[in-house]
N, C-alpha and C positions, 0 to 999 in steps of 0.2 A: 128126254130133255136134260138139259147141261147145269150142274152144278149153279144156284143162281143166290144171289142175297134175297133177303126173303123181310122180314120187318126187324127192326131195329131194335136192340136189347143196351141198353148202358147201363156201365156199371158205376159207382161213384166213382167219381175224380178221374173216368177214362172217358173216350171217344167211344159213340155208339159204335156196333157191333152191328154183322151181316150175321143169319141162321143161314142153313141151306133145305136144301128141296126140291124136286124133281125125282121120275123117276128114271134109269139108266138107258135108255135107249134112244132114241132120238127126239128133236121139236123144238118149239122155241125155246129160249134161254129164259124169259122171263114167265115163261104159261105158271109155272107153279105162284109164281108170286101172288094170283090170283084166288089163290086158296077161301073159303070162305071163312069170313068173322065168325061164322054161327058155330064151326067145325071146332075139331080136339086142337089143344094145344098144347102139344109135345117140346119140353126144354133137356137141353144137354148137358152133359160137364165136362165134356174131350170133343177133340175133332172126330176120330173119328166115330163114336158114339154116335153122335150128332150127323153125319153124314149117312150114317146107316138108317138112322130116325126118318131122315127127311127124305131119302130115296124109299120107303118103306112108305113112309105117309103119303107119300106122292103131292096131287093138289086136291087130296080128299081132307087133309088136317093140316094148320101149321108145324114149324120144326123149326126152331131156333137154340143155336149153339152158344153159352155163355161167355167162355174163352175169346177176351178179343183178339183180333188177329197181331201174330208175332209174339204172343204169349207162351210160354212152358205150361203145356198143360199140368205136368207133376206140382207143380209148386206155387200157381197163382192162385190168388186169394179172392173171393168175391165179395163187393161189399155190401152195404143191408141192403139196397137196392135192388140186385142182383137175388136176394135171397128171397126179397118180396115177390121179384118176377116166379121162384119158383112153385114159391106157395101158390099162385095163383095160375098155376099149369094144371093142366088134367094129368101129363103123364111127367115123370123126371126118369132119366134115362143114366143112366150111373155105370159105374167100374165095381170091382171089387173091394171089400173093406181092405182098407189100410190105403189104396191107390192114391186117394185124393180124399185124405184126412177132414176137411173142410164139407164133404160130400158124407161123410160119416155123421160129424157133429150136425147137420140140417136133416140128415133123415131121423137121427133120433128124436129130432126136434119137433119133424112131422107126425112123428107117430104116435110122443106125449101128447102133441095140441090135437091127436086125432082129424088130421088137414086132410081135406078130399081132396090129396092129392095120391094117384098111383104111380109109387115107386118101382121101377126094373134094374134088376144088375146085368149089365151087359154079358157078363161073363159065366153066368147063373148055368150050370148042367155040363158047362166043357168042361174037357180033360187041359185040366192045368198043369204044368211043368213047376217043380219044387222050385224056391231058389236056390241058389245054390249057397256055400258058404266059404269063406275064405277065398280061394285063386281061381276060383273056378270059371275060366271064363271063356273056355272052348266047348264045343260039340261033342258030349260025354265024357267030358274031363280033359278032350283031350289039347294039352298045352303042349309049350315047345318044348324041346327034349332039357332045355335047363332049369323050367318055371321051379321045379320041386326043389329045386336047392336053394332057393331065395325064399324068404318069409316078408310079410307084408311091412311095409314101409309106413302102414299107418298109426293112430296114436293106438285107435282097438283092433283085435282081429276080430270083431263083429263083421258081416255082410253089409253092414248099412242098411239092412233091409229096410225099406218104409214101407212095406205091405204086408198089413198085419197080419195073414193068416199064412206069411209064409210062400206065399203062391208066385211064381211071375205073372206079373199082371201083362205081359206083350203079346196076348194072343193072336192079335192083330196081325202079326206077323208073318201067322198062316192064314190064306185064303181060306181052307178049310176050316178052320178053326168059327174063323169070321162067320160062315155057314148058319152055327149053332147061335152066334149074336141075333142074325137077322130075325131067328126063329122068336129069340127072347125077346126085340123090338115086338114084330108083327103080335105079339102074345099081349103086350103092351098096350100097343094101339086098340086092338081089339076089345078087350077090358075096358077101356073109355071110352068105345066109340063102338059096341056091338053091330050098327046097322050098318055100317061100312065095312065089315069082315071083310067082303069077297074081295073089295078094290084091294086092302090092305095084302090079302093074301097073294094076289095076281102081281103086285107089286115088289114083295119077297121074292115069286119065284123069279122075277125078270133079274134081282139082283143076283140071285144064287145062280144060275145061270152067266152072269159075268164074272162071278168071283170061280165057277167052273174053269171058264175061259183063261182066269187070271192065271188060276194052277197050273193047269196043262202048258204053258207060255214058258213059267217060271221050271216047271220040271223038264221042260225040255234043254233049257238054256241050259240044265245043272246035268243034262245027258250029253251034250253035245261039247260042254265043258272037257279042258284038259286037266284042271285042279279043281279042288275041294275046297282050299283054304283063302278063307276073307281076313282082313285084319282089318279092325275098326278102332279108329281112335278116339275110342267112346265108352261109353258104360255098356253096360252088357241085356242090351234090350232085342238081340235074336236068337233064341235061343231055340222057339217055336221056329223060325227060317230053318234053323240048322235040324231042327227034329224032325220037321216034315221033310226037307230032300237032302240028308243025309252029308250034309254041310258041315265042316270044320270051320267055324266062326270063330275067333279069339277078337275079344275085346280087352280095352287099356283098363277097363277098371269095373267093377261087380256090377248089381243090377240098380242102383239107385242113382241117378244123375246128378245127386249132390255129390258122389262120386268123385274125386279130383289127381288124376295120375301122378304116381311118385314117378321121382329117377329109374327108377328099378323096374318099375314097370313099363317107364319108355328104353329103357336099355333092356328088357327083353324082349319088348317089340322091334329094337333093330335087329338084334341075333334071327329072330323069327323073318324078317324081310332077307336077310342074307343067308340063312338056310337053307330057306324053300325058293330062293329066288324070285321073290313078290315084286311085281312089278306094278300093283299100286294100291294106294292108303284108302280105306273108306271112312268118311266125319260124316257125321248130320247137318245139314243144312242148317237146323235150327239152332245148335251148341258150338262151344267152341273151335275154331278150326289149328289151335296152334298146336298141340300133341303132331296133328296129322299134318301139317307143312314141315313141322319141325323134323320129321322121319323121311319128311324127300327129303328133304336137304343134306340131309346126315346118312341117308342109305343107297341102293341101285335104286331105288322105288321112281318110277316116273310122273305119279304124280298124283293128288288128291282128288279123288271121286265120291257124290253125295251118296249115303246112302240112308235112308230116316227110317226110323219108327214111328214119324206123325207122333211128335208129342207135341205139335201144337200146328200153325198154320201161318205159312209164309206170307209176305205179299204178292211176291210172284204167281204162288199159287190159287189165290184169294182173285187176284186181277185174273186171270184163268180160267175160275168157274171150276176147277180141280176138286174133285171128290175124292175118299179113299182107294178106289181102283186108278184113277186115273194117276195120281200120285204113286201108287204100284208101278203102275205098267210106264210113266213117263219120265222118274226118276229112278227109281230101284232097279227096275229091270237092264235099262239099258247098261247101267252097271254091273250088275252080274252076269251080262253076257263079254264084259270088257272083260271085268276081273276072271271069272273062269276059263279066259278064253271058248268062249262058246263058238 
């Protein structure tokens, strides 16, 4: 079944909110919605968290995503409202500390008031990528042959990091990676809802299974490719893309999205499009797109292409029924088969 809104989550002072649910294979668009009142009720704090939850849950539990749609997952705020919804979840489904600061301050909160509610870190047992510090903002360092002679243009040479332990939080990025989430989902589910195991389990494997599918797609695109190098006019959220298929990724500016490109860093990304003869810009759909027009304009580059780390949720996508694979395979991909020349 397809990506579906599912029951209504608002937050103060916004418009109610769609969760999702379903699980990845075929059926009606609204069968999950159906889910039973009596069943677990599983809440999110990211898209794609939240997508992983409700394909996992199937229509054996609810899955509702807090994030309203067109929101920045990294930095929206939820209000007491929102906070009440989570207290009164059986499972909350989380990132890693520091991710989403606000998700920090409510679990500690849960576990002073001792709340029945079970907490999961999406990211809990993967092999996480450091951040990096300073310029680092290719595929094992590796930048354009002038980055090292320039120093940062900003007020600190801190990273900006906003994820406390240090960690990049984009694991998402690899399908694989995503693998070890589903596990920590279903591990979730299961714990509130023991007598549903099995469904819970048959439901993981149908996703892993797609995110198999997703890898082999994206690996091949990157074999069949004639370059290695992406340039994103963005913060520096692939980093997992480039570690899993051997990717030379260069982004406009480190790993935090509050992030904001000097001169200097859009004046080495033109050097870098006329080096390597780049023939086009990748921006997120969800962020700004002027870094990335402003480098056609100014370079050979022919032209700006999406490419996301899902840090929140389109309306396009939203209208769509768009889950985290489908957003893979129907944005991303198509682009890294342009940009590598695949």
């Amino acid at each position: 079944m397809h990506l579906t809104r599912r029951r209504l989550v608002t937050a103060a002072g916004t418009a109610g909110i769609g969760g999702f649910a379903g699980c990845l294979g075929g059926g009606a668009a609204g069968e999950a919605a159906e889910a039973s009142s009596d069943g677990a009720v599983a809440r999110s704090s990211f898209f794609v968290f939240g997508d992983l939850t409700a394909r996992v849950a199937g229509d054996t539990a609810t899955a509702e995503l807090l994030v309203p749609v067109g929101q920045h997952g990294h930095g929206w705020e939820p209000g007491p409202r929102i906070r009440e919804e989570i207290r009164g979840a059986d499972l909350f489904v989380h990132g890693m500390p520091g991710f989403q600061p606000w998700v920090d301050a409510i679990t500690r909160d849960l576990a002073a008031d001792g709340a029945d509610v079970t907490t999961v870190d999406a990211s809990a047992g993967i092999d996480l990528l450091a951040t990096g510090s300073g310029h680092d903002h290719g595929h094992e360092g590796a930048h354009d042959e002038h980055a090292d002679e320039e120093t940062r243009d900003h007020a600190s040479e801190e990273a900006h990091d906003d994820h406390g332990d240090g960690a990049d939080p984009h694991f998402w990025m690899d399908p694989l990676r995503v693998k070890d989430a589903v596990g920590n989902v279903r591990r979730g589910l299961t714990a509130v809802d023991e007598g549903n195991a099995d469904a819970y389990a048959e439901n993981a494997d149908t996703v892993r299974a797609r995110l198999d599918d997703l890898h082999d797609r994206i690996a091949s695109a990157v074999v069949d490719g004639s370059t290695e190098t992406i340039l994103v006019a963005g913060h520096n959220a692939h980093r997992y893309l480039a570690d899993r298929y051997g990717l030379d990724v260069v982004s406009l500016t480190d790993a935090s999205p509050d992030d904001r490109p000097t001169a200097r860093d859009v004046e080495r990304a033109r050097r870098l499009v006329d080096d390597r003869d780049l023939r086009y810009v990748c921006a997120d759909p969800l962020e700004s797109q002027r870094a990335a027009e402003q480098l056609v304009a100014e370079t050979g580059a022919e032209a700006v292409l999406p490419l996301t780390a899902m840090p929140g949720l389109t309306d396009e996508w939203d209208a769509n029924d768009w889950g985290y694979v489908d957003v893979m395979e129907r944005v991303n991909l198509p682009t890294l088969e342009r940009v590598l020349d695949a």
